[in-house]
Every structure is written in C-alpha cells, then in structure tokens.
C-alpha positions in Angstrom: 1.7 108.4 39.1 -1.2 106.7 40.5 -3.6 109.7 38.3 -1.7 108.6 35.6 -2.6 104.9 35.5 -6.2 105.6 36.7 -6.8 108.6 34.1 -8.9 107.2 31.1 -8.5 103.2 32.4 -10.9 102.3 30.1 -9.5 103.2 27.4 -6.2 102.1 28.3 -7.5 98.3 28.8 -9.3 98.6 25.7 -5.6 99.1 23.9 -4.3 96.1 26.1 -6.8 94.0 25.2 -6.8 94.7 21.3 -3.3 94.7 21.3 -3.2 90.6 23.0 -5.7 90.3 20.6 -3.6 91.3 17.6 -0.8 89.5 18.8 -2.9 86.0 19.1 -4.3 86.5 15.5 -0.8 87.0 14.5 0.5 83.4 16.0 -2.8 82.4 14.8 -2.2 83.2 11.2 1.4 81.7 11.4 0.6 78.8 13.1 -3.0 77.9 12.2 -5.1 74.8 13.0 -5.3 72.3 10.3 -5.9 68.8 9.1 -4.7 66.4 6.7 -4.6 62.7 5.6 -1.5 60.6 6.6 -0.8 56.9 5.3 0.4 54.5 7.9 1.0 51.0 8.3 -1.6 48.7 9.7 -0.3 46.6 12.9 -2.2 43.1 13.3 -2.9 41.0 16.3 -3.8 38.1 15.1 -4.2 34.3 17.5 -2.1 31.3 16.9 -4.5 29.4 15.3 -5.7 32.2 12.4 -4.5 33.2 9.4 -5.3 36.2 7.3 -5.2 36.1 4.2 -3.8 39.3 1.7 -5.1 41.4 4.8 -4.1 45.5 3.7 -0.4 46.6 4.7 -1.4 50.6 5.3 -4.9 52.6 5.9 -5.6 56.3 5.8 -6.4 58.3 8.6 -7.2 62.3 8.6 -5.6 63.7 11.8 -6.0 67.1 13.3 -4.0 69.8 15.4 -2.1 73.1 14.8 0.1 73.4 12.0 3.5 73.0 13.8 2.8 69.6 15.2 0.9 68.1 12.3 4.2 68.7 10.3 5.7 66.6 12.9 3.5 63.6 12.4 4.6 60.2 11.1 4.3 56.6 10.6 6.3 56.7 13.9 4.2 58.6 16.0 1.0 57.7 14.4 -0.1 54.4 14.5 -2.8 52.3 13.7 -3.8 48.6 15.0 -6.5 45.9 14.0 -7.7 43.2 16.4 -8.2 39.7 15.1 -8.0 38.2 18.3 -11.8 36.9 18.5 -12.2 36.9 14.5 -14.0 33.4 12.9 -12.8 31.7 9.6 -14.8 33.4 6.7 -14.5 35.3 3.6 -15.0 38.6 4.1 -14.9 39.5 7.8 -15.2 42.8 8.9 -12.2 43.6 11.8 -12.3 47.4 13.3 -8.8 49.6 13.2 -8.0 51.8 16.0 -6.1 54.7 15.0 -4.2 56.6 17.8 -1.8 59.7 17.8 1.7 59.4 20.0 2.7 63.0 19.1 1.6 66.2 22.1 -0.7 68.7 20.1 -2.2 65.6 17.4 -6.0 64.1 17.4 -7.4 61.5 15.6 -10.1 63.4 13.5 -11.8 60.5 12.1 -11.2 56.6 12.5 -10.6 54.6 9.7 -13.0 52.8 8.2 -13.4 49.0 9.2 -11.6 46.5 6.8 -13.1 43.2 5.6 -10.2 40.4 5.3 -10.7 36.8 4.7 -9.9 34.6 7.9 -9.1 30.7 7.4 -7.5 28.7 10.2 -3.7 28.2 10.5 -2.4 24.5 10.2 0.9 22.6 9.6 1.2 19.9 7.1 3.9 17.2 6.3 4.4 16.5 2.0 6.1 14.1 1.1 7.9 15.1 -1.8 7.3 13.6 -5.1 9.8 12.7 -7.6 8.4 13.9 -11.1 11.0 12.2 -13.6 10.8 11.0 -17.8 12.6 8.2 -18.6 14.5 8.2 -22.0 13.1 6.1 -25.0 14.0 2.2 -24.3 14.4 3.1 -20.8 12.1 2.8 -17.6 12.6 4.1 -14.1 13.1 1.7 -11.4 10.4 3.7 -8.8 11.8 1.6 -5.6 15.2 3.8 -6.4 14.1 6.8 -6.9 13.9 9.2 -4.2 14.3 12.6 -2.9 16.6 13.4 -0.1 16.9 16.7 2.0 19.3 19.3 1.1 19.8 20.3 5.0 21.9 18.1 7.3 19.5 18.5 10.1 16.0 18.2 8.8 17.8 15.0 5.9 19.1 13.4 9.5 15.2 12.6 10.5 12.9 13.0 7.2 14.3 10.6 4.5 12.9 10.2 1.8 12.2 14.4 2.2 9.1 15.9 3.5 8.3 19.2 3.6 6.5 20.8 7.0 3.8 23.9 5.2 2.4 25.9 7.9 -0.3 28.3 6.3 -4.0 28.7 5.6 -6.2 25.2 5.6 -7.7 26.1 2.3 -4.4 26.3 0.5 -3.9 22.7 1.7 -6.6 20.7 0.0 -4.9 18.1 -2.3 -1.7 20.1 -1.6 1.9 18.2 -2.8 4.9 18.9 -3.2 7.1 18.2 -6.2 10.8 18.4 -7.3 11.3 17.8 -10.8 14.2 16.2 -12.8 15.3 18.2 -16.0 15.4 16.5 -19.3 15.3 12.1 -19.4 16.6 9.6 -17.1 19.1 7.0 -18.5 21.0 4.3 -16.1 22.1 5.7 -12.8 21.7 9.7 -12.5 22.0 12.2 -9.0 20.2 15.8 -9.6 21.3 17.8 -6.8 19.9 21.0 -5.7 16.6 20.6 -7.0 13.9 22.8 -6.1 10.7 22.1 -4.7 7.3 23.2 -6.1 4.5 23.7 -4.1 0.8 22.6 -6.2 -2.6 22.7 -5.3 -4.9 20.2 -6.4 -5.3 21.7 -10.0 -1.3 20.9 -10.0 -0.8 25.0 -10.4 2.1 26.5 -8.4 0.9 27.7 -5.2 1.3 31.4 -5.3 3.4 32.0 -2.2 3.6 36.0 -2.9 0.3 36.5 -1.6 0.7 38.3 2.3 -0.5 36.2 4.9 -0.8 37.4 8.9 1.1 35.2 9.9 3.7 34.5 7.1 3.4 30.9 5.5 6.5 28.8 5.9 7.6 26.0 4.3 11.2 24.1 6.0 12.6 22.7 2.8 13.1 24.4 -0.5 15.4 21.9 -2.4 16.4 18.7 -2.5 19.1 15.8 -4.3 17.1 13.1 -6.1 18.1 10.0 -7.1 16.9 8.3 -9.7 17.7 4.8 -11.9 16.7 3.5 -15.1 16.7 0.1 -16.7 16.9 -1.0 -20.1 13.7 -3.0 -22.2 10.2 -2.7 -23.3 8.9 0.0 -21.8 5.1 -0.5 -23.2 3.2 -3.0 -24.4 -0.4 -4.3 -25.2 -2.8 -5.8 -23.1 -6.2 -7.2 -23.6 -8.8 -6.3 -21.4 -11.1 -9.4 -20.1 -14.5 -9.6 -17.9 -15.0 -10.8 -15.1 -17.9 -13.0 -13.8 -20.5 -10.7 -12.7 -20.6 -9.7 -8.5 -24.1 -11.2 -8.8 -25.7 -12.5 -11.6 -29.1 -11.7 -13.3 -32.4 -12.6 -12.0 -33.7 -15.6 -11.5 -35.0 -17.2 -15.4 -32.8 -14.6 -16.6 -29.2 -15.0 -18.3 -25.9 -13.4 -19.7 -25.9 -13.8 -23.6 -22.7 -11.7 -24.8 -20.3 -9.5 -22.9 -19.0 -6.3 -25.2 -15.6 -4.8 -23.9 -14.7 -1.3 -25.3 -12.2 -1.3 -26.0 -10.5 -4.6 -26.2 -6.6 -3.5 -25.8 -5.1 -1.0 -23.8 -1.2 0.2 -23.8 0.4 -0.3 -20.4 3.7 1.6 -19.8 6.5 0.9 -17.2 8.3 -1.2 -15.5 9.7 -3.7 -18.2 10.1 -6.5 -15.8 6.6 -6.3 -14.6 5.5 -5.9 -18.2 6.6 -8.9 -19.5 4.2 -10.8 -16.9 1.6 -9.1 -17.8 -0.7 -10.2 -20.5 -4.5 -9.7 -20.0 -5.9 -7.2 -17.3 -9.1 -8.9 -15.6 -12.1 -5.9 -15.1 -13.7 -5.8 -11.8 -17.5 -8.0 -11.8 -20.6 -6.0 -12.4 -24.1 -6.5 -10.6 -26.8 -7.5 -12.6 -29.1 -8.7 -10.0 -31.1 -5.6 -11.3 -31.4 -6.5 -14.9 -33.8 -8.4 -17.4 -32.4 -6.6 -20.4 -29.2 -5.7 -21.7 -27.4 -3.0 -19.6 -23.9 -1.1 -19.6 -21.3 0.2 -17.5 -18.6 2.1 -16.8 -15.8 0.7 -15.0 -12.3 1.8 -13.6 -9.4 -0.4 -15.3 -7.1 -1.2 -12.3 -3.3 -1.4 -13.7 -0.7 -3.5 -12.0 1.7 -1.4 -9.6 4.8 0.0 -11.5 2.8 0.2 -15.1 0.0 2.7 -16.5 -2.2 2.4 -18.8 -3.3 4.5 -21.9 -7.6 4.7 -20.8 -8.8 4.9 -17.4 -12.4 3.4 -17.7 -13.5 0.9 -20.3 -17.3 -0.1 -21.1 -18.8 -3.0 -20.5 -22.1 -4.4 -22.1 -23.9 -6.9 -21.1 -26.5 -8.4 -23.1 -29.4 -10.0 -20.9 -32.2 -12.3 -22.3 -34.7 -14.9 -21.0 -33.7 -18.3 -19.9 -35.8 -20.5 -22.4 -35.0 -23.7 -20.1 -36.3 -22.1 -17.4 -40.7 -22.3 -17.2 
C-alpha cells in the first residue's frame, strides 16, 4: 500500500494540483470578479444654522467584488454620506462624499467625486400677511377693517392679524412678504375664507418653494379668512401740487424769481372721506444755499395716509437771479 502511494509521487501531486487548479478556474469562471456603477442616495449632515440649497439627491459610485455579492448590492447596503458640518455660506462650495459598502465581499473601487453646493445660513422670519384687495367702481376699502386672520385655532389664538413664521435660506428673505389675495372687487361688507397665502420676493414673484433645501423650508400658515369693508363715494380726485419755501434759501445777493411745478395736478385715489379734505398737496423745501442760477429737482410727492396718487416724483424749477437791491 505504502509502494503504491510513494510509486511515481511526483506525478501523482502534479495531477492533484492541476486538478484544484481546474476546479478553482471553474468557480472562477462562474463566479468571476467584477465591477460596476451603482446609483445611491446621498445622506447629508448638515448644522442647525446652514442651509443647502438644491444640494444633489443621489451620486454614483463604481464598487467592486466577485460577481455573487455585487448582485447583492443596493441602495440599502451601500451608502453614501456628505459632511456639511464645518461648511461656510457661499456659492459654490465644495463638500467631500464618503462612500462606504455594508455588504461582506463589496469594496468601494473609487470615491465619488466631491460636490459643490451653495451654502446660505438658516433663519426664521415673521410676515405679516398682507391683504391685496380691488375695490369695485364707486367703492373704496376702509384699510382699518381689513384684515387677515389665521385659518388654525392655535397659531389665530396668538397672531392676529396673521403672520406667517418662514424658516429657510437668508437670501430668499430679502424684501420677502407674504400676501393673500381677495378674488374679484370688494363692495360693502365681504368674508373670503380659506384664502391662500403667497410667498414673494422683492420682485413680487412667487417664491419657488419646489426647490430642495437641506433642511426643508417651512412656512406655519398656508391660508387664511380676510375681512374686508367698503364704503360708498368718490374714490379719486384731483389735487394741485404746491411748493414749499425752500429748506434754505439762495445765497446771499441772490433770489428766487419763479418756481415751475411739473406737473401741476396729480390724481389721488382712496379713502373718500379723507379725499374730500384734501385739496392741495404741499412738496417738501429744496436747498438752494448752493445756487446763483436756476436749478431743478426731483422730489418724492408724499400722499396723505389712506389715498395714492397717480406720479411718484414731480419736478421742481427754480429760477435764480441777482438781487438788484442788493450792492
């Protein structure tokens, strides 16, 4: 027995080892080592007081192993994470992923590319919300008695008239308001309930709230019941703009020959009780401590509260001369 095994040993382990051999290129060919890219979502850790703004939702990572246990491999057992922890407000900041297999027989071939995302701090806000309302011809809102009132018993119990609390990125809340808007005209005594609340920016577009934010915006109050009241009578009227003695008056030997006002009437809208007192509007005094010769401006018509007016600025020219009387 023993002459058997030791006859021609050589040749004998030769056979065992080609046949182990055979066998592993066999599993080998059936189960082979391979790689492939794999979508997965992108998890964010991000600080209280940051915001990302439109950050990506998924990255792509190339992952590597034998064939059997890539097949396995998942959003579930392959994950990837990004750091924001010690990012700074800016436009295009570059944050680092970390890609990392959960699954026995998986490697990360390659790490993902880093991402640049735009970082702005995180704030809350409180809007008032404004009551954007037409009266009907021959009628004029009463603005003391209109008002917006929350929808929801528990925020209407402390914020009345309604605000709205915004929590989001500080750039979206320049010149931010927010606005609920009656449908059609306003006559007498009227109750819109369950109107909704825009958000605008300071162009007065519609903040786009579809945009993905890390963290989510949020905004406490989407609707609200306005009430608004009309009364009957003239609802616009006109008004003669007058000067105003000048804030300081020319040089000395120097002297005011002829004011110009352009233009000489405006058309005030509004209130029709506050209308009816009103018959001149009185422009703000011009310096001419400056001036030997005649000289213009451009100055800011202030209305009366309740009523506006049909021009914002009006021009003023002042014509300057020499004092004869004075050597």
């Amino acid at each position: 027995m023993v002459a058997w095994i030791t006859n021609e040993w050589r040749l004998k382990l030769l056979a065992l080892g080609l046949s182990v051999l055979v066998l592993g290129a066999v599993a080998f060919s059936e189960n082979p080592p391979t790689t492939r890219p794999i979508r997965i979502p992108l998890s964010y850790t991000v600080p209280p007081n940051i915001v990302l703004i439109n950050p990506p939702a998924l990255t792509t990572v190339t992952i590597a192993g034998l064939a059997d246990a890539i097949q396995k491999a998942d959003a579930s057992n392959i994950v990837a994470t990004v750091d924001a922890r010690r990012a700074l407000p800016g436009s295009a900041v570059m944050l680092s992923i970390d890609a990392r297999a959960l699954i026995q027989g998986v490697q990360i071939q390659q790490q993902p590319a880093p991402i640049a995302v735009t970082v702005d701090t995180f704030q809350t806000v409180t809007l008032p919300v404004q009551v954007s309302a037409r009266a009907a011809p021959g009628w004029s809102l009463d603005p003391s008695k209109t008002v917006a009132t929350c929808t929801t018993a528990s925020v209407a119990a402390n914020r009345n008239p309604c605000k709205v609390v915004f929590s989001g990125p500080v750039s979206w809340e320049t010149g931010l308001k927010a606005v609920a808007v009656v449908q059609g005209t306003v006559i007498g005594v009227q109750d819109s309930l369950n109107q909704p609340v825009i958000l605008q920016n300071a162009n007065n577009q519609q903040l786009d709230l579809s945009v993905r934010t890390i963290p989510a915006v949020t905004s406490d109050v989407t609707s609200v019941d306005i009430h608004t009241e009309a009364v009957q009578g003239t609802t616009s009227a006109p008004v003669v703009l007058v000067d105003s003695p000048p804030s300081n008056p020319p040089p000395q030997g120097y002297r005011v020959t002829a004011v110009t006002i352009t233009p000489t009437i405006v058309t005030i809208t509004g209130d029709p009780n506050v209308i009816q007192r009103v018959r001149t509007i009185a422009l703000p005094g011009s310096d001419l401590s400056g001036s030997t010769s005649d000289v213009t401006f451009q100055v800011a018509i202030t209305y009366p509260p309740g009523v506006t007016g049909s021009v914002a600025t009006a021009t003023v020219k002042y014509s300057i001369s020499r004092n004869p009387n004075v050597p």
